[in-house]
Structures are given as C-alpha cells and as structure tokens.
C-alpha positions as CSV (number, residue, x, y, z in Angstrom):
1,X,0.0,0.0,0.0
2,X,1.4,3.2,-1.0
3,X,1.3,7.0,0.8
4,X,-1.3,8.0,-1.9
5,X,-3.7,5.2,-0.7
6,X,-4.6,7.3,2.7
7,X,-6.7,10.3,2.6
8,X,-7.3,12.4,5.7
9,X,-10.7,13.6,6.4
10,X,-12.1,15.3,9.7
11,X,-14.5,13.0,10.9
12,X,-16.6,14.9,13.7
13,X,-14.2,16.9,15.4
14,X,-11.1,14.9,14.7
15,X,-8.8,14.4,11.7
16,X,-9.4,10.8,10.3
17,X,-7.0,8.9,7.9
18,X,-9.1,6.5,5.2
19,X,-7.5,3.4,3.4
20,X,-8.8,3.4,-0.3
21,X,-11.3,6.5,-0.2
22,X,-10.0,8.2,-3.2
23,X,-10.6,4.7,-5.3
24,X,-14.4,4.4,-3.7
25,X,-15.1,7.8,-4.7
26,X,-14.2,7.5,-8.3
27,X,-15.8,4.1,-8.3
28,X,-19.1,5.1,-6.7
29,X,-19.4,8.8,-8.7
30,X,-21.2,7.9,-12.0
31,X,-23.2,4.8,-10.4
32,X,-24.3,6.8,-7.4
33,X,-24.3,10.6,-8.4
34,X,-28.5,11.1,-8.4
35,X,-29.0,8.6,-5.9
36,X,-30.8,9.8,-2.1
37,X,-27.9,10.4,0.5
38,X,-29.2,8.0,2.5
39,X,-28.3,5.1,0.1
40,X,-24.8,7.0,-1.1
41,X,-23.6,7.5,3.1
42,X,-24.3,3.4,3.6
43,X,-22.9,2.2,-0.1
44,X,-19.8,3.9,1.0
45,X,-19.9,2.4,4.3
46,X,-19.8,-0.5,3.4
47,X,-17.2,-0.4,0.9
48,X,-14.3,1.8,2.9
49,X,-15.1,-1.0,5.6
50,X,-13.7,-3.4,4.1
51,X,-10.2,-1.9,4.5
52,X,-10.9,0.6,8.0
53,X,-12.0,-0.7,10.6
54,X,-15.1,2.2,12.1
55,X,-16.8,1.1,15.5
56,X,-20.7,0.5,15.1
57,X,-21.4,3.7,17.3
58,X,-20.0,5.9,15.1
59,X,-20.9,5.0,11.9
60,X,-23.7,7.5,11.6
61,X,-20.9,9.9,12.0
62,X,-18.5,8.4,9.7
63,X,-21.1,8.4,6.8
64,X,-21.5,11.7,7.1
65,X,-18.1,12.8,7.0
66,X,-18.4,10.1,3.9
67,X,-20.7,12.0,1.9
68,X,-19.9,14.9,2.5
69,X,-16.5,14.0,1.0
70,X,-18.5,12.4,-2.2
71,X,-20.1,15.3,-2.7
72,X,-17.2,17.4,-3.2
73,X,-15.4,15.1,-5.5
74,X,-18.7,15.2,-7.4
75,X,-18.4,19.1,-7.0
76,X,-21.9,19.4,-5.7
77,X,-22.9,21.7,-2.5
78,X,-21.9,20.2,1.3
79,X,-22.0,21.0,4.6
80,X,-18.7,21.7,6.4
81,X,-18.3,20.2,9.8
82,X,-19.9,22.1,12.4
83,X,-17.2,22.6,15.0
84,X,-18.2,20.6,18.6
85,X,-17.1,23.7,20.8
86,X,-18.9,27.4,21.1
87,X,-19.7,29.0,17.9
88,X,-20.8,32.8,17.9
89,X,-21.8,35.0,14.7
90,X,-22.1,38.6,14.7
91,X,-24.6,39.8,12.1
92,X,-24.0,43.3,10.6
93,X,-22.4,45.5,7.9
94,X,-19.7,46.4,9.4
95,X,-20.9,49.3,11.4
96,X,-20.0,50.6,14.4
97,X,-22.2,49.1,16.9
98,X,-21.8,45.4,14.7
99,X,-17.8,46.4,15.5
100,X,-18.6,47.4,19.3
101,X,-20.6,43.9,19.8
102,X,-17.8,41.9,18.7
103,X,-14.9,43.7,20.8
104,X,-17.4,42.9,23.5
105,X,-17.5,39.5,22.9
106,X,-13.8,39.3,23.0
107,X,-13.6,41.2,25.6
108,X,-16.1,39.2,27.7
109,X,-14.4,35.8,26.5
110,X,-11.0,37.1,27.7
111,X,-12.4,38.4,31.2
112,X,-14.5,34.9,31.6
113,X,-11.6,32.6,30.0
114,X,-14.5,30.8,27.9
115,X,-12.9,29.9,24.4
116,X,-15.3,30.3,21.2
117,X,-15.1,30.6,17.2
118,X,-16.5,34.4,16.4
119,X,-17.3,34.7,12.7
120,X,-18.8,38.7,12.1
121,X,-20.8,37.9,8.6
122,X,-20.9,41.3,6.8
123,X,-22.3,40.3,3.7
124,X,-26.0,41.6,3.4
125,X,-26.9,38.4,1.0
126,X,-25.1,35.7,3.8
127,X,-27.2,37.7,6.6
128,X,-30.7,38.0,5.0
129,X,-30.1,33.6,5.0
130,X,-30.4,34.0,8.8
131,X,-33.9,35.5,8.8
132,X,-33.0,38.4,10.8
133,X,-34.0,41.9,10.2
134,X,-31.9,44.3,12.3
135,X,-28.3,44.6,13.3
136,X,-26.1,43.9,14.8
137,X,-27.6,40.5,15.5
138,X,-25.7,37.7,17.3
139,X,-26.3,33.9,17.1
140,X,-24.5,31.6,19.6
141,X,-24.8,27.6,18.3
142,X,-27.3,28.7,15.9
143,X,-29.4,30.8,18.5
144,X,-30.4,33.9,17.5
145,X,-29.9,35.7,21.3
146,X,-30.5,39.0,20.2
147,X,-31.3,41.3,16.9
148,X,-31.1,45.4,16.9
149,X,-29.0,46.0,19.7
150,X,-25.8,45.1,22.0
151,X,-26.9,43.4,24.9
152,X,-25.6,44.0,28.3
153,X,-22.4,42.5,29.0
154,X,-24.2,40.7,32.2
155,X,-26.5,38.7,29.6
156,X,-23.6,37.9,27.2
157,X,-21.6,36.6,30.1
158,X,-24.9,34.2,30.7
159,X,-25.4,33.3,27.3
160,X,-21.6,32.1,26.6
161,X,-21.5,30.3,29.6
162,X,-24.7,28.4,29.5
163,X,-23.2,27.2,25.8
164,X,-20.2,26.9,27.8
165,X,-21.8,24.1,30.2
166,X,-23.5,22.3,26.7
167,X,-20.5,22.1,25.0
168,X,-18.6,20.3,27.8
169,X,-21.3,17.9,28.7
C-alpha cells in the first residue's frame, strides 16, 4: 500500500486517515451521483469498511463525514463540519455598533476565559439567509440571542457560559 492510498478527512471533530477512499469515490461517482444520500452514506460504508475498521457507534458519524467527502469530488454543495465547541456569529455591515458587539464578545471571553469561534458575517446576502432583520444580531450555536442592539455584557456573560456548560457535557 502506497502514501497515496490514505486520505485524511475530519470525521466529527477529529482528523481521520481513510484506506482506499479516493478509489471508492471514483468508483461510486457515475453509479451513485443522483441517488438519495441515505443510500450514497451506507454504499460507502460498506465499501471503505472493508479496508478501515469504524466502531458501530460511530458510523452515523463516519457516513456523514463520507458524503460529504463524495459530494465534493462530485463538486456538488456540502455541509462543512460544524465545530463541537462554542460558535458565535455577529450579524451586521460592518458598522460601528456590529464592530462594538464583537470587541465585546472578546472582551467578555477574555475576562471569563471561555474559548469560542466568532465569525462577524458582513455580507448583506449571507445575513438575509439568517432570517434576521436588524443589526447587529448575534447567534450563539445557531441561537439567535438578540437582533437590533448590544446586549448587556451581564447577559452575554450568561449566554456564553450556559453554551459553555453544553459544550462540555
């Protein structure tokens, strides 16, 4: 088996080498392009099986990581892998309150020692897909918390730390 034959994947929150998944995906593409995902995520299951060995309670996440990995060699739309930790989006233009929430964010994750991924989406398009109509609007694990205004540090403190306690349980 050569170098070539292992392709690294993130598979839930970890980086994954796959014996033969390359091979599968060429194999499977014109056979299995139109076919529901359902039957695509178990085909390939079964086949990269035969060569990895994935534990039975996981195998709803491998076939995820799976297709999504078919449908980029197919060059169709996917899903990126939602990260497992605390994941905050600042809505807004770029103005300066959308500006003033995020330094507060930081500032309040510094103070608090609570580590999240901020994201401020400025793009009016990549906003209006949020159904929110006011900014600066923040979402935290895909929560809108508030739309129109900066909340109170007191509340963002609750808010991040409530995710906090999710995340780690």
């Amino acid at each position: 088996m050569s170098q070539d034959d292992v392709t690294q994947i993130r598979v839930g929150n970890s980086p994954v080498g796959v014996i033969g998944l390359k091979t599968v995906l060429a194999e499977m593409a014109e056979a299995y392009g139109l076919r529901p995902e359902g039957e695509v995520a178990e085909e390939l299951l079964n086949r990269l099986s035969e060569k990895n060995y994935i534990p039975e309670k996981v195998k709803g996440i491998y076939g995820k990581a799976f297709l999504r990995e078919f449908k980029k060699f197919l060059g169709k739309p996917f899903e990126e892998e939602e990260s497992e930790g605390i994941n905050i989006k600042v809505l807004g233009p770029g103005c300066a309150q959308c500006d003033r929430l995020e330094q507060e964010l930081i500032q309040v994750m510094a103070e608090t020692g609570i580590l999240a991924d901020i994201e401020h989406i400025r793009d009016i398009r990549e906003i209006g897909k949020y159904g929110v109509m006011g900014s600066p609007a923040l979402i935290i694990n895909g929560d809108v918390k508030s739309v129109g205004n900066i909340p109170p540090k007191t509340k963002i403190i609750e808010w991040l730390r409530k995710a906090d306690e999710k995340t780690r349980s």
